[in-house]
N, C-alpha and C positions, 0 to 999 in steps of 0.2 A: 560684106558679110551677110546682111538682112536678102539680100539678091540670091546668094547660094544658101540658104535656108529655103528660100522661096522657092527657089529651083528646084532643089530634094525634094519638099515634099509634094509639089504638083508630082515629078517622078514616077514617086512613092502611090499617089493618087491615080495616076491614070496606067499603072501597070498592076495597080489590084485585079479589075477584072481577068488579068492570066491569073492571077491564085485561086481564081472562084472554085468549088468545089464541082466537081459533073456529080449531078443529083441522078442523069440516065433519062431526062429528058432528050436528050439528041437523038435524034432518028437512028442512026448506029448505034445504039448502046445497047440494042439486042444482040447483036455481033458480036459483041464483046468475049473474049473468054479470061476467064479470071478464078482466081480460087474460091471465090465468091459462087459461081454458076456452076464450075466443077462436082461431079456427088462423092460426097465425104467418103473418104476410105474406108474401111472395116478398120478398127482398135481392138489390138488384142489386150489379153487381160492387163499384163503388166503396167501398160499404158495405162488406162485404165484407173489402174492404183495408182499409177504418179499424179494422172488429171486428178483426184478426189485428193490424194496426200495433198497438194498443192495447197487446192480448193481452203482444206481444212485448215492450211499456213495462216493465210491470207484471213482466212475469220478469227481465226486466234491474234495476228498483228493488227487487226482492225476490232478488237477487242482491249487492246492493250494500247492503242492509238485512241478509239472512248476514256478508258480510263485512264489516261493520262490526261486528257481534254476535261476532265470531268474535276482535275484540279488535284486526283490525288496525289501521293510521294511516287516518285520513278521507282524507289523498290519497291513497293507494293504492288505496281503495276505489273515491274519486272517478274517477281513470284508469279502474278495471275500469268502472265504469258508462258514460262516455264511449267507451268501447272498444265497449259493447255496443249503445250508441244511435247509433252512426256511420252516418248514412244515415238514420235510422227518424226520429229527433224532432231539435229546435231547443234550441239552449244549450247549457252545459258541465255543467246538473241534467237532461239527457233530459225537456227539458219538453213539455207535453201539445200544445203546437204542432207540427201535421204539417208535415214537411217535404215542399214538392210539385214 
C-alpha cells in the first residue's frame, strides 16, 4: 500500500510540469491568436447596461458578504442587500435576473 502511495505521488510530481501555466515566454506565443490579441468589439448600449447592472450586483453581494463577515445578523445584512438592489435585479437575494 506505502509503494502505491509512493508511486501516485512521484506520478502526481513529475507530470506537474504539463500543468505549468504558458506565461508567453516561448518563441511562438507571438503567434498565438486568442481572444486575448483579438481587438475588442464595439458594445452597444444595452450591453453596456448589463456590463454596469452586473458590475453594481456584484458590489452590493460584496457588500452584503462584508457585512455578514463583520459578524452582524443575516437579516440585517439581508435588508442592506435588498436596499442596495432596489431597482437593479429581481428577488429578496438581488438575483442575477435583470429587472426590465
Amino acid at each position: 500500500m506505502k509503494s502505491l502511495i509512493c508511486t501516485a505521488a512521484a506520478a502526481c510530481l513529475l507530470a506537474m510540469p504539463a500543468w505549468a501555466h504558458d506565461h508567453g515566454h516561448a518563441p511562438d506565443a507571438a503567434n498565438k491568436t486568442s481572444a486575448q490579441t483579438q481587438p475588442a468589439r464595439q458594445l452597444d448600449a444595452h450591453t453596456l447596461q448589463d456590463i454596469e447592472r452586473h458590475r453594481s450586483m456584484a458590489r452590493a453581494h460584496e457588500q452584503a458578504a462584508q457585512c455578514l463577515a463583520s459578524g452582524k445578523l443575516y437579516d440585517d445584512c439581508l435588508k442592506q442587500l435588498q436596499a442596495s438592489c432596489k431597482g437593479l435585479a429581481l428577488g429578496k437575494n438581488c438575483g442575477m435576473r435583470h429587472s426590465h
